[in-house]
C-alpha positions in Angstrom: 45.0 118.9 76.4 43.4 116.4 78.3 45.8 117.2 81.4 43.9 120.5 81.8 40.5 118.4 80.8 40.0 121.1 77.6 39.5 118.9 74.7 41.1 115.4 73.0 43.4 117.3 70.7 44.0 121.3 69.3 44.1 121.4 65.5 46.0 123.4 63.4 45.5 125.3 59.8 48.3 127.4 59.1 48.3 128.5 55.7 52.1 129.9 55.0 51.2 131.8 51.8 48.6 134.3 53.6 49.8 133.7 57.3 46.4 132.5 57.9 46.3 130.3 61.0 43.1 128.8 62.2 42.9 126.8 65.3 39.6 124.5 66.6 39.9 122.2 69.6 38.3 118.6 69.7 36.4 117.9 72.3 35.9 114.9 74.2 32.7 114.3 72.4 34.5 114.9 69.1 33.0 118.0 68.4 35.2 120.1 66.5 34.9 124.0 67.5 36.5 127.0 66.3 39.2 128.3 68.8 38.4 132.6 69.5 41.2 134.6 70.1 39.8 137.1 72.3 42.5 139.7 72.1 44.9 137.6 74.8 47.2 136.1 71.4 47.1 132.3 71.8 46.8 132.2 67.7 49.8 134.8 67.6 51.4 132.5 69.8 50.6 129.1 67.9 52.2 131.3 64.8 55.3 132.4 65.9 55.9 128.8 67.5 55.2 127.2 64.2 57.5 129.5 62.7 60.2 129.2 65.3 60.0 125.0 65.1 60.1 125.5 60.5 63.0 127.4 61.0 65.2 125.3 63.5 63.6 122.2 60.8 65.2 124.0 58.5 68.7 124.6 60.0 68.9 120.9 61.3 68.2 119.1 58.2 69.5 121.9 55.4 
């Protein structure tokens, strides 16, 4: 993130229950704010990557 000078870190809520994701981004002020979709997928992304990375967790250490 701070390569492409866009915040201090990207956070995360992924609820697995309801596949509810939310994302927010810290700034470098460490304001916390709500990451918008915007129709282009980035939380669609962040999902099926977190759901790629449980299931490879999942066959490594099962």
């Amino acid at each position: 993130m701070a390569k492409f000078e866009t915040g201090k870190r990207i956070n995360v809520n992924y609820q697995l229950k309801y596949q509810l994701i939310s994302i927010s981004i810290t700034t470098f002020d460490d304001v916390e704010r709500d990451l918008v979709d915007f129709g282009y997928g980035i939380k669609q992304l962040i999902l099926i990557l977190i759901q790629m990375l449980t299931s490879l967790y999942q066959i490594i250490y099962s």
